[in-house]
N, C-alpha and C positions, 0 to 999 in steps of 0.2 A: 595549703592550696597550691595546685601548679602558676611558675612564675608565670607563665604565657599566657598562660588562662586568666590568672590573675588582671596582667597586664591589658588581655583584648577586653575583662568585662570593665575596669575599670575606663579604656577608651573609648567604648560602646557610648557610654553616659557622658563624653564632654568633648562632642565634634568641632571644630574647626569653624565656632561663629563667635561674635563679638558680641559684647552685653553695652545695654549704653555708660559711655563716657564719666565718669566723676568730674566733678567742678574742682575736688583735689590735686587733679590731674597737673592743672596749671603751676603745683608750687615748685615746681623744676622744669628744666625744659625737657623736650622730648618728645613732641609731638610735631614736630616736621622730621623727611626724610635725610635732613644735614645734620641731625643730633640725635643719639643715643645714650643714656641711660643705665649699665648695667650693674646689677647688683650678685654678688657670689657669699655664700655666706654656709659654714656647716655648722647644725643645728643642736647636734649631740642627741639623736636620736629621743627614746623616753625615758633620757634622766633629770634626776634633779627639777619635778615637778616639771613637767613639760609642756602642760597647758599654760601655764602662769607664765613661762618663759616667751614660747611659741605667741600666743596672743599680745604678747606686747611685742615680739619684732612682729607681728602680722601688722598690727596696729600702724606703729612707724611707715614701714612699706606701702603700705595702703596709703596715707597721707602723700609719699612723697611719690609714690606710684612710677617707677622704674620701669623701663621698657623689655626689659629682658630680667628673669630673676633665678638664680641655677643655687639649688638647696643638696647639699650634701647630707647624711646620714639623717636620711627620711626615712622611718621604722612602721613596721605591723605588724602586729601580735599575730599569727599565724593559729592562737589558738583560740582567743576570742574576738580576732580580725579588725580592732580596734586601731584605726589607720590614720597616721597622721598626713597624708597625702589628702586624706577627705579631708580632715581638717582644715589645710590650708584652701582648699580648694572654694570646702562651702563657706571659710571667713572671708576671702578675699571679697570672692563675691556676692554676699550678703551687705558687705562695707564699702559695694562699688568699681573694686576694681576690675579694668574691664580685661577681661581673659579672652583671649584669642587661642589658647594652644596650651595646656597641660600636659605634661609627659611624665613617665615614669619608667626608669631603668633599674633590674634587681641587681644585686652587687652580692652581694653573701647574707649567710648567717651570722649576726651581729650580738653579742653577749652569750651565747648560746643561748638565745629567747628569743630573740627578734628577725625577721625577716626587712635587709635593709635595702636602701634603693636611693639613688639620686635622681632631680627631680630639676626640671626647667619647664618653667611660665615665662607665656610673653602676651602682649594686649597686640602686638603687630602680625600684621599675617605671613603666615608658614607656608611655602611653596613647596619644600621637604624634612623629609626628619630622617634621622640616620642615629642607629644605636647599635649597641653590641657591648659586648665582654671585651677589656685588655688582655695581653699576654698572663698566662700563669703566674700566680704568685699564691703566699702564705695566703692572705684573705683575698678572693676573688673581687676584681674591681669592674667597671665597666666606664662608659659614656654615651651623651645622648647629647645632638645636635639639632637644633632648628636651623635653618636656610632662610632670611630673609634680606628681601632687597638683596637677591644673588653675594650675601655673603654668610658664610654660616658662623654659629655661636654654641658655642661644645663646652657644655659642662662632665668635670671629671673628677675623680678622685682615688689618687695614686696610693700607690703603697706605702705604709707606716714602715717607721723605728729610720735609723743611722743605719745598721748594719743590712740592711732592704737595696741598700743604690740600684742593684744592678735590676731588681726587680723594674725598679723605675726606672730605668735608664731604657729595658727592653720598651716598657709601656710608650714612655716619650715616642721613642723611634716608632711604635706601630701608629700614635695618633698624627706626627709629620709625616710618615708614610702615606697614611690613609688616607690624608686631607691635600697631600701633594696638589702643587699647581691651583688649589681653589682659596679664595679669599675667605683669612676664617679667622677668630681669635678662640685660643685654648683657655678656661676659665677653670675656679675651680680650689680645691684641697691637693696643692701639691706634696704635703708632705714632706714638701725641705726647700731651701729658697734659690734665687738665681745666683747666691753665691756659692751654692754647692755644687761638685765635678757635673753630678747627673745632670742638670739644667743647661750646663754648657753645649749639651746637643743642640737646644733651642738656639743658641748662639750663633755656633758654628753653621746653622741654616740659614742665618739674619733675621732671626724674629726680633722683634722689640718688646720688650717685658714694662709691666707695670703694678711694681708691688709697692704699695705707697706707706709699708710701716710693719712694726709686728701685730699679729691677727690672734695670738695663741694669751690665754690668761696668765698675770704670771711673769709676765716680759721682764727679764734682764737687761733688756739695752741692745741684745745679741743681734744683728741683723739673720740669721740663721732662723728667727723666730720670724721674718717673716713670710711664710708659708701656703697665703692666702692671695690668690690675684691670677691676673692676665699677663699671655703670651700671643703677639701680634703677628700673624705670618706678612712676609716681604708685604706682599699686594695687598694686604690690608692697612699694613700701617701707611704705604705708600698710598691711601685714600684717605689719608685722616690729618687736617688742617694742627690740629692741635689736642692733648687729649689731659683731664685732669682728673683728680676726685679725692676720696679721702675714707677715714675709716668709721665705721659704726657702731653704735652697743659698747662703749669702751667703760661707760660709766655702768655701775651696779642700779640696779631698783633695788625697794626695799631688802639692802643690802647682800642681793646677788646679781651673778653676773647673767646674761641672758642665752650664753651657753658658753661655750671653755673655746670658740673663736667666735673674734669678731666678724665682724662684714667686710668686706671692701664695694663700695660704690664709684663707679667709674663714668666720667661723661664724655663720650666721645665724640670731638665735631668732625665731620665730614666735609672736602671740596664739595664746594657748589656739583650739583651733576653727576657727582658721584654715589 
């Protein structure tokens, strides 16, 4: 199926209104305009039993009901179109949560089977969305931003391996480029951590990073493994009182892991008025 086409019928079916509320909602905060919520997390498309995996983080998510939620390697059979994009979409809200804004960006062909795509949900309202393709590289990546409360929220996912940097170093520089002067946090599958050269461009611009651990299964201790989280641009962090959170899915269900990364869950507070 064409990505486009894919992507407008897919949008056609999930406009820009709110479902009501969950009583869930309350078990974290995030439901005034001074606290946000965001959760970043890749899936591992349909391996390793994906329903069994996927339905228990939907499960969790839904309980703790995040304000913003950006899913990396979101997959569909291109041949018998079986989509895990529907899936999260008619779990969430079947279980409640209230969806304001669905998106879905294609990224490549994934295993040579899948057609993949990264994916952000928010229950808050969307003033704009903004997507495209990164710079060239071995696997085609892209990103997809929501705009709310005049500040956007850009899920991405960068280029794999060690010997990639410069792939990602171009990408960095297009998404500071392209988000210049606007209040924004990069979220996401970086791909290598803020201890690595490529990340230091985020640096050398003053963002503020926040990777609270390793995300990847497997973890040696490496701080290198933590690969999963947020980059704060100036004017965003310079609106944020204080900001915490921590990591998810670390533990196995019956004795697997609920994909090969974790989550990272971030609560961000906001000055008053800001």
């Amino acid at each position: 199926m064409n990505k486009t086409l894919f992507l407008f019928l897919f949008s056609s079916f999930l406009p820009l209104t709110s479902f009501a509320k969950s009583s869930q909602e309350l078990e974290i905060k995030g439901s005034t305009n001074q606290v946000m919520n965001i959760l970043t997390m890749n899936i591992h498309c349909f391996k390793d039993d994906w329903k069994f995996r996927l339905s228990h983080i939907l499960d969790k998510l839904n309980k703790i009901s995040p304000d913003v939620i950006a899913f990396q390697e979101v997959c569909v059979d291109p041949i018998t179109h079986e989509s895990e994009i529907l899936y999260i979409k008619n779990f969430l809200t079947q279980n409640g949560y209230p969806i304001n804004a669905i998106e879905a960006q294609f990224t490549h062909y994934a295993w040579d089977q899948f057609d993949e795509y990264i994916v952000l949900i928010t229950k808050k309202n969307v003033s704009a969305i903004d997507r495209g393709f990164l710079p060239e590289s071995l696997l085609q990546r892209g990103y997809i931003g929501f705009n709310i409360a005049k500040r956007w929220y850009i899920n991405t996912h960068l280029e794999f391996r060690a010997d990639n940097s410069q792939f990602r170093k171009n990408q960095i520089n297009f998404l500071t480029n392209h988000f210049l002067n606007q209040s924004h946090l990069i979220m996401g599958d970086f791909n290598s951590s803020p201890d690595d050269e490529e990340q230091s461009i985020f640096k050398q611009k003053n963002y503020k990073s926040y990777f609270p651990g390793a995300t990847q299964t497997g973890d040696d201790g490496n701080s290198h493994n933590n690969i999963d989280g947020f980059w704060f641009s100036p004017n965003f962090s310079s609106s944020l009182s204080s900001y915490s959170g921590s990591i998810l899915f670390k533990e196995k269900v019956q004795d697997r892991y609920l994909s090969d990364h974790f989550a990272v869950l971030a609560q961000l507070d906001f000055f008053e008025g800001n």
